[in-house]
C-alpha positions in Angstrom: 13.3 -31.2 12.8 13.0 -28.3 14.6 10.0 -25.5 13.3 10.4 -22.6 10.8 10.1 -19.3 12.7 8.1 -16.5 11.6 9.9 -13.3 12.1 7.8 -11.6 14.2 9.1 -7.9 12.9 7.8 -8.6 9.5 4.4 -10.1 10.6 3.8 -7.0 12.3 4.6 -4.9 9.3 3.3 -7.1 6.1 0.2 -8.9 5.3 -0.5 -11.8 2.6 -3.5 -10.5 0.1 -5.6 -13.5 -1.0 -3.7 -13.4 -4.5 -0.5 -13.9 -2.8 0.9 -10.3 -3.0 2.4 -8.6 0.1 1.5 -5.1 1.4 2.5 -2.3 3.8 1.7 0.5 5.4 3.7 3.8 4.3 5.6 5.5 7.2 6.0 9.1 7.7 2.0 10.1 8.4 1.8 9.6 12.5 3.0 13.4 13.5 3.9 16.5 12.2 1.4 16.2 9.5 1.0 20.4 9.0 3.7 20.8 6.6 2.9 18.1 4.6 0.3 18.0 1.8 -3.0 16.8 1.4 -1.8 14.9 -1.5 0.8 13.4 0.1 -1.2 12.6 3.0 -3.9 10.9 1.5 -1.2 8.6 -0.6 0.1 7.6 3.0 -3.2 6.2 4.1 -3.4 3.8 0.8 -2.1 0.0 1.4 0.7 -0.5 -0.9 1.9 -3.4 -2.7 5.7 -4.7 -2.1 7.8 -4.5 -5.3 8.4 -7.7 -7.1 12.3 -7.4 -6.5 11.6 -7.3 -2.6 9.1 -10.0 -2.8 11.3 -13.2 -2.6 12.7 -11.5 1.3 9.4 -11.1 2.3 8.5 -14.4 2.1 11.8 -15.7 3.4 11.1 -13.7 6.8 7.2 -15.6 6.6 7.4 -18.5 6.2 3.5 -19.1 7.1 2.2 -16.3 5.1 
């Protein structure tokens, strides 16, 4: 039998948390960060969690966590 294959896109852009949870980094805070608030900046830099409805694709595309 031939291996499961991670999908490399989503190992770049999800990690595993010890409790089994998935998170991600917001986009939208690399550039033109002027206009945009401090609030709303500050919420960019935060790890976020995936929603439990997205959870089951996420861990289709790794397979190895």
């Amino acid at each position: 039998m031939p291996k499961i294959k991670t999908n490399r896109a989503a190992a770049k852009r999800f990690k595993k948390t010890g409790s089994g949870k998935f998170t991600y980094a917001k986009s939208n805070a690399g550039h033109i960060l002027t206009k945009k608030t401090t609030k709303r900046k500050r919420s960019l830099r935060k790890g976020h969690i995936i929603d439990k409805t997205n959870e089951k694709a996420i861990r289709l595309l790794l397979p190895n966590g």
